[in-house]
MARDRENNU-425563 format. One record per residue: residue number from 1; residue in one letter; x, y, z of N, C-alpha, C in turn. Coordinates in pm, whole numbers, plus 32768, in hexadecimal, padded with zeros to 4 digits. Layout:
N
(NUM A (X Y Z) (X Y Z) (X Y Z))
...
END
This chain:
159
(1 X (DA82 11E6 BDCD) (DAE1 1187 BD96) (DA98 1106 BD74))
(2 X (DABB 10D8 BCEC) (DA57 103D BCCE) (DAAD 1004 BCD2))
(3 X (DB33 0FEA BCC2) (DB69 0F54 BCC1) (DB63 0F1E BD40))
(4 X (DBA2 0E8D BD15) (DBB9 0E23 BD63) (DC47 0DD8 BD73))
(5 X (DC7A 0DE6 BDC9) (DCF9 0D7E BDBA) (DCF2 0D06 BD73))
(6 X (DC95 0CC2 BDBB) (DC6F 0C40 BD5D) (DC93 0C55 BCE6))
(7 X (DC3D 0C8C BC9C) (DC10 0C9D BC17) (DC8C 0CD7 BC05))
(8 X (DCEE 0D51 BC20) (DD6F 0D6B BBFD) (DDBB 0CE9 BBE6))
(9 X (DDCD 0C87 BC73) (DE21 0C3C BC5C) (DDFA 0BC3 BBB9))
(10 X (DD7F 0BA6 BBE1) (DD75 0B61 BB69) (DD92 0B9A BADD))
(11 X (DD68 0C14 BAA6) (DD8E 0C2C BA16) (DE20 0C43 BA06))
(12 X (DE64 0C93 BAA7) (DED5 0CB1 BA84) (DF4A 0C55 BAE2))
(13 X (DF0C 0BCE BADC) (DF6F 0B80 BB2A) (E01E 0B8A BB36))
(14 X (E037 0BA0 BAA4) (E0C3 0BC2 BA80) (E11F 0C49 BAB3))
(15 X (E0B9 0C90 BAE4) (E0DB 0D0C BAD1) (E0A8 0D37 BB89))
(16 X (E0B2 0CD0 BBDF) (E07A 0D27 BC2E) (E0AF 0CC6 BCC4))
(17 X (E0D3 0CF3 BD3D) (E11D 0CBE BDBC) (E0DD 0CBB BE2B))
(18 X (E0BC 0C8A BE7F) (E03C 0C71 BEF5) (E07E 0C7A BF77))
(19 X (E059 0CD0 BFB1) (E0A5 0CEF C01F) (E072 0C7C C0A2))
(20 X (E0EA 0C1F C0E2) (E0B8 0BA2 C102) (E05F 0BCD C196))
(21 X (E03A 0B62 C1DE) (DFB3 0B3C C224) (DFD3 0B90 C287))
(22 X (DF68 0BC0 C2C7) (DF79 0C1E C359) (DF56 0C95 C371))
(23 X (DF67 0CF3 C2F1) (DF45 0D88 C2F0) (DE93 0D9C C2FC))
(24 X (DE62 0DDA C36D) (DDC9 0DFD C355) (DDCC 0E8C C335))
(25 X (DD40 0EB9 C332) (DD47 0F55 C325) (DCE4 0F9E C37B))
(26 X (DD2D 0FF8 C3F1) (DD11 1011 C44C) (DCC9 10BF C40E))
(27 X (DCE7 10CC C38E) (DCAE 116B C391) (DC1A 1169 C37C))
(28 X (DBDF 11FC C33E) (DB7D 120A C332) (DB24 11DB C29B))
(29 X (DB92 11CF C262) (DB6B 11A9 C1B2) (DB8D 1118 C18D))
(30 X (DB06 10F9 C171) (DB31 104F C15E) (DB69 101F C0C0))
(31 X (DBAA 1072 C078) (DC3D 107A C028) (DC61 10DA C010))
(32 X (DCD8 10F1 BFBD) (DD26 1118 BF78) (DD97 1112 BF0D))
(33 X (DDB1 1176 BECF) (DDF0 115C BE4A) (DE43 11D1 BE50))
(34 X (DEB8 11D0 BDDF) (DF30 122E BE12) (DFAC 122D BDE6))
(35 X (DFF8 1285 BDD5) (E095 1255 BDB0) (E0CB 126D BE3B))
(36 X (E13A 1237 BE47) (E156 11E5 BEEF) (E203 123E BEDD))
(37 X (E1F3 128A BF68) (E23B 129F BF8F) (E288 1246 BFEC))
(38 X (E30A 1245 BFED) (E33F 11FF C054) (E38F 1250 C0BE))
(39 X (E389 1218 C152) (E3E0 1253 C1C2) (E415 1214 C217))
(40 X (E48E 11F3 C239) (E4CB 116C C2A5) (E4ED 11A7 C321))
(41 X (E48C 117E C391) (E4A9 11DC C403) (E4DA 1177 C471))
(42 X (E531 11A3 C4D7) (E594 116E C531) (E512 119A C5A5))
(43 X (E4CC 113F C5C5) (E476 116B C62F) (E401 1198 C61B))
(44 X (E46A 1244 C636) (E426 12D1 C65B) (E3AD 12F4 C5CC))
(45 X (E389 1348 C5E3) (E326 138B C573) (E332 142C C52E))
(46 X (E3A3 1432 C582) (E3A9 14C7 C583) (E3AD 14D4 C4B5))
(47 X (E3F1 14A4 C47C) (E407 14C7 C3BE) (E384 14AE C3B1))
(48 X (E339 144E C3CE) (E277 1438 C3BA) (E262 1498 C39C))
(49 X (E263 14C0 C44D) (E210 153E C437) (E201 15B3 C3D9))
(50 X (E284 15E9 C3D4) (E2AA 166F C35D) (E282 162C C2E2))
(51 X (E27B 15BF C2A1) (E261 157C C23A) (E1EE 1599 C230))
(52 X (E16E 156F C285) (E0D5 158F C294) (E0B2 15EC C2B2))
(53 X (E10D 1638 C2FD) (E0DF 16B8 C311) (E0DE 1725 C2E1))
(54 X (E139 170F C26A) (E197 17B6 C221) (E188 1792 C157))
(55 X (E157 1701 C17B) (E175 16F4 C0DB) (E0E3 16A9 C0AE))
(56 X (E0AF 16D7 C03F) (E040 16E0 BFD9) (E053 1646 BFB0))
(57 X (DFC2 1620 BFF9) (DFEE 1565 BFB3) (DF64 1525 BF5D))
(58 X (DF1C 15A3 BF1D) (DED0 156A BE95) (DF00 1502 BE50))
(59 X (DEA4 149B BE4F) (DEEF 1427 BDF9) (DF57 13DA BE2E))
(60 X (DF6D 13E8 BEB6) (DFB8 13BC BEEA) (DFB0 135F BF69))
(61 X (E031 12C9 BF7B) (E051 1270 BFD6) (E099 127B C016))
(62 X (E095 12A3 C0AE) (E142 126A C106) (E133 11FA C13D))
(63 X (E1A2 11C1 C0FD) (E1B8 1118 C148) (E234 114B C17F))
(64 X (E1F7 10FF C22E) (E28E 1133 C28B) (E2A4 10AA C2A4))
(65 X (E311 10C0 C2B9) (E36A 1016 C2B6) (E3AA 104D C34A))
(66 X (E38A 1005 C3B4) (E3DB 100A C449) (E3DF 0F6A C48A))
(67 X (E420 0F1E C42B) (E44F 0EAA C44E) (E3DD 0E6A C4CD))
(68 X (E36F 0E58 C4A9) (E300 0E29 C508) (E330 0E4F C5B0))
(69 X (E379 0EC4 C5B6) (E395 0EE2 C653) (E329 0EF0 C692))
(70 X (E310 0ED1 C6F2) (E28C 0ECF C761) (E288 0F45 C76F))
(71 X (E294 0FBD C75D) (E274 1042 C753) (E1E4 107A C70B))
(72 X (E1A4 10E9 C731) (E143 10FA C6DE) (E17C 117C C67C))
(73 X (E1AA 117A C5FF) (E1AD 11E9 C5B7) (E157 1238 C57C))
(74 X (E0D7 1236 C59A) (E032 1261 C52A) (DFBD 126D C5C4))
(75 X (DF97 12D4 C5DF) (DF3D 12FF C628) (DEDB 1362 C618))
(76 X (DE81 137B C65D) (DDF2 13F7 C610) (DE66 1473 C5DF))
(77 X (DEBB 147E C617) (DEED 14F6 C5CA) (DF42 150A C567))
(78 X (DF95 1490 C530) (DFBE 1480 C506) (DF58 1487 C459))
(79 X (DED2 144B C48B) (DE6C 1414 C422) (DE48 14AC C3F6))
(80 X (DE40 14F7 C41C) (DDF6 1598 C447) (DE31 15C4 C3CB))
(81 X (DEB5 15A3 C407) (DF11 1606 C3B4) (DEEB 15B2 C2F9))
(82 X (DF01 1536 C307) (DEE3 14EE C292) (DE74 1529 C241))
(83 X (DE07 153E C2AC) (DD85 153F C248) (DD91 15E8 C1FC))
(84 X (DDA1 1645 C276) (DDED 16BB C25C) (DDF0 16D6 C1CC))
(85 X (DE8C 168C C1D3) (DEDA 1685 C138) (DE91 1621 C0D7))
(86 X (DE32 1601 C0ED) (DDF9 15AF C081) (DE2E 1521 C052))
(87 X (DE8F 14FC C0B4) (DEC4 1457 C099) (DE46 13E9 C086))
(88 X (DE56 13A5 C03D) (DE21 134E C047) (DDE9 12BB C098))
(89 X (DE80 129E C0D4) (DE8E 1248 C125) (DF3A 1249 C141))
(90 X (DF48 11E7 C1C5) (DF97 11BF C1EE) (DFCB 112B C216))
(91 X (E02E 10F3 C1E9) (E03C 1056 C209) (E0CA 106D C246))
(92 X (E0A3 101F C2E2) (E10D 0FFE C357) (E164 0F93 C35D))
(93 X (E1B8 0F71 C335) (E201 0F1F C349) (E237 0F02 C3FA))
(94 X (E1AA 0F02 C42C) (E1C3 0F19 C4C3) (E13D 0F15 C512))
(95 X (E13A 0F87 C57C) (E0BE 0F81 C5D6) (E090 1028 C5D5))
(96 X (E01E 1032 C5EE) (DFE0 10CC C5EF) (DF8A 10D6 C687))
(97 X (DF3D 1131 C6A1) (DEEE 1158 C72E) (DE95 11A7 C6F8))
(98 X (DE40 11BF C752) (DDB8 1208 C762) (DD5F 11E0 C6F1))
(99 X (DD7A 1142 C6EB) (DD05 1129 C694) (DC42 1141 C6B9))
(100 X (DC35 1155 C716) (DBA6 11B6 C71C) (DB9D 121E C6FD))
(101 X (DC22 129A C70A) (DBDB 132F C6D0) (DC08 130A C613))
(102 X (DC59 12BD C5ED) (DC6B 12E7 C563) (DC1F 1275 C502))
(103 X (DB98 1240 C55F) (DB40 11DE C4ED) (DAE6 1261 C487))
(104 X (DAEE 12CA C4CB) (DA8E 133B C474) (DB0A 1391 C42F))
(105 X (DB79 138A C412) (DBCB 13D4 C3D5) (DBD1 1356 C34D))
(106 X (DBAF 13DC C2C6) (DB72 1387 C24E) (DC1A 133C C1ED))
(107 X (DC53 1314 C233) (DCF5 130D C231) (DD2B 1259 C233))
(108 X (DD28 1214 C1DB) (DD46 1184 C1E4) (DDCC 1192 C22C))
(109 X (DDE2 1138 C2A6) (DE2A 10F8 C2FD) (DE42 1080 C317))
(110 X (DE86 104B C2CD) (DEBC 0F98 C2EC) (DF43 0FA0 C31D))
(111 X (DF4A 0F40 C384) (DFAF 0F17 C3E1) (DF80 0E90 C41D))
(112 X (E011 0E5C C45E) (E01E 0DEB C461) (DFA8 0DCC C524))
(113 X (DFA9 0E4C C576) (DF70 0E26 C5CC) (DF6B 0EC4 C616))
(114 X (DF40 0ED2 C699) (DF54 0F32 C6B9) (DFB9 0F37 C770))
(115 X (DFCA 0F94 C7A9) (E01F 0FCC C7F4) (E022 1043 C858))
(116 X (E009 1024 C8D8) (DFDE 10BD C914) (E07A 1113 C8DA))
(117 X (E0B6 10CA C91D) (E133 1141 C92E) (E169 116E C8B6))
(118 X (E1D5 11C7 C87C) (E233 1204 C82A) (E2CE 120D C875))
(119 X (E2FF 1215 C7D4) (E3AE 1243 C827) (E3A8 12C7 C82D))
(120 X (E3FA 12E3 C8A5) (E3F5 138D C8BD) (E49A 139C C87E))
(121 X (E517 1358 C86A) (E562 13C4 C853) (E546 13C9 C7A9))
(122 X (E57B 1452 C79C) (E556 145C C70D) (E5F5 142F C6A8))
(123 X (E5CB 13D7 C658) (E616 1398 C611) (E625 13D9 C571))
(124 X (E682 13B8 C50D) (E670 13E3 C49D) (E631 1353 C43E))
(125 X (E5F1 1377 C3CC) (E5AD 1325 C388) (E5F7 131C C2E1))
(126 X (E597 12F3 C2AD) (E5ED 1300 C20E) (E586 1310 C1CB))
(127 X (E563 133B C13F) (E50E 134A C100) (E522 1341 C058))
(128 X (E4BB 1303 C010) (E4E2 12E7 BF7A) (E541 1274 BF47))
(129 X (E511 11FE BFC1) (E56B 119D BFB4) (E532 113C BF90))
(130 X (E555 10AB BF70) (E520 1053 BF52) (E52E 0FEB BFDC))
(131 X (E49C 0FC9 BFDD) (E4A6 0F5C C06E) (E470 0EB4 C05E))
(132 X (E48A 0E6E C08F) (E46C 0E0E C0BA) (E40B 0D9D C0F9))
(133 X (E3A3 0D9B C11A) (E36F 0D4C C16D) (E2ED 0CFA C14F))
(134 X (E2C1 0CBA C176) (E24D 0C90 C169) (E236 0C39 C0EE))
(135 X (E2DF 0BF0 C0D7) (E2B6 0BB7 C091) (E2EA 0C0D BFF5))
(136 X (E2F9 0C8F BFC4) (E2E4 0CB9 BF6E) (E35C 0D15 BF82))
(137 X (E372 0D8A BEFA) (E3C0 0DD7 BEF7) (E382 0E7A BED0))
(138 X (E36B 0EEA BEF5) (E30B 0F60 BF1D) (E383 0F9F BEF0))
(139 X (E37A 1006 BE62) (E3C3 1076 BE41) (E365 10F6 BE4F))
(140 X (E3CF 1142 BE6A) (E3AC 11C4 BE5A) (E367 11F0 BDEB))
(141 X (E2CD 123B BDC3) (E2DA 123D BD4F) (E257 11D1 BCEF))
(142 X (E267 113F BD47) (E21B 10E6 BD18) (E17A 10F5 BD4F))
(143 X (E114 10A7 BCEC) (E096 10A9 BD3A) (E072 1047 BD8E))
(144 X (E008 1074 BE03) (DFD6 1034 BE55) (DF43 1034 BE0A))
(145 X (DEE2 0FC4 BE64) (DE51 0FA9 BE62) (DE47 0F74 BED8))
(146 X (DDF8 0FA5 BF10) (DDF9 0F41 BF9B) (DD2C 0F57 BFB2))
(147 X (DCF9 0EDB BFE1) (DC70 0EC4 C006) (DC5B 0E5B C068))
(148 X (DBE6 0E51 C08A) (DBE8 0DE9 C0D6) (DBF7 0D3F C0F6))
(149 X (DC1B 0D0E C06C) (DC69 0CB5 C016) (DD10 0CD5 C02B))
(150 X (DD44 0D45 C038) (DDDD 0D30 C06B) (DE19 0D97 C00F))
(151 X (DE9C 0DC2 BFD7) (DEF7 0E1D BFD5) (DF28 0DCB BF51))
(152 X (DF22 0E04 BEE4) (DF8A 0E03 BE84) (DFDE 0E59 BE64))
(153 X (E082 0E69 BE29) (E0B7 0EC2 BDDC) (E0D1 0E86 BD4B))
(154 X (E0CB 0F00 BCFE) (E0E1 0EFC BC62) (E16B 0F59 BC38))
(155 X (E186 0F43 BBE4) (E226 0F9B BBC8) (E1D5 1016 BB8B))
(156 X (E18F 0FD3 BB1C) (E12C 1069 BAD7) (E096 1078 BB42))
(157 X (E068 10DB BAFB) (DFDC 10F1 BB0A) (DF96 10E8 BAD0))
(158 X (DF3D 1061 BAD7) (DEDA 1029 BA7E) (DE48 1034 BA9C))
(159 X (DE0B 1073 BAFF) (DD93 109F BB25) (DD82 1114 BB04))
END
C-alpha cells in the first residue's frame, strides 16, 4: 500500500473525515485501506465473531462501534479469524486484549485502549448501520485509510 493519509487529506480535503484523537493501532500491519463495514455491539462480541469468522472480507473494514465500554471486544482470536478471512483491518470504538500475541497477526487494529476482561453474556448486535463517533459519521459501505498518521473515511473510493 503507498498512500498516505496526509497526502489523502490534503488533495482530498473536501472529500474526506478524520476520525478524532485517541485511536492507536495495536495490530500487526502498520495500515490499511478498505470499504468499511459497520457493526454496533452491546458489549458482547458474540455477532464479531460470526462476522470474522464465516464471512470473506477481501477489501474489507469492520468498524465496531461499542460505545467506548470498558470491555475488550478484539483479541488474538478474534484477529485469527480476521486474518483468516483476509480483512484488512479493524477500528474499535472501544478497548481490545492480547495485545502481545496479535503484534505478528498481519491485520491493522486501532482502538481507543486496551482491556483484560470481556462481556460474557452474549448480547445481540446490529450490522450495516451507520455510526457515530469520534468526531465523525462511518457508513456502511464507505471507505476507510487508516496509517500511522490516523484514520480517515471517504464516502467513495479514491485510492
Amino acid at each position: 500500500m503507498t498512500f498516505f493519509t496526509a497526502d489523502i487529506c490534503d488533495e482530498y480535503s473536501d472529500k474526506v473525515s478524520v476520525l478524532g484523537f485517541g485511536y492507536q493501532n495495536y495490530g500487526g500491519a502498520s495500515k490499511c485501506q478498505g470499504e468499511i463495514v459497520t457493526i454496533k455491539l452491546d458489549k458482547n462480541n458474540a455477532d464479531l465473531i460470526s462476522l470474522l469468522r464465516d464471512e470473506d472480507g477481501a477489501g474489507k473494514i469492520v468498524v465496531v462501534d461499542v460505545d467506548q465500554e470498558y470491555f475488550a471486544v478484539v483479541g488474538e482470536n478474534l484477529m485469527k479469524f480476521a486474518h483468516k478471512n483476509n480483512y484488512a483491518g479493524i477500528v474499535v470504538n472501544g478497548y481490545i486484549r492480547d495485545t502481545f500475541q496479535i503484534t505478528d497477526i498481519p491485520v491493522a487494529l486501532y482502538a481507543l485502549g486496551t482491556c483484560s476482561r470481556k462481556y460474557i453474556p452474549v448480547t445481540s448486535g446490529q450490522r450495516a448501520i451507520s455510526l457515530a463517533f469520534g468526531g465523525i459519521e462511518i457508513n456502511h459501505g464507505d471507505y476507510l485509510y487508516a496509517d500511522t498518521d490516523g484514520v480517515i473515511v471517504t464516502s467513495d473510493k479514491i485510492v
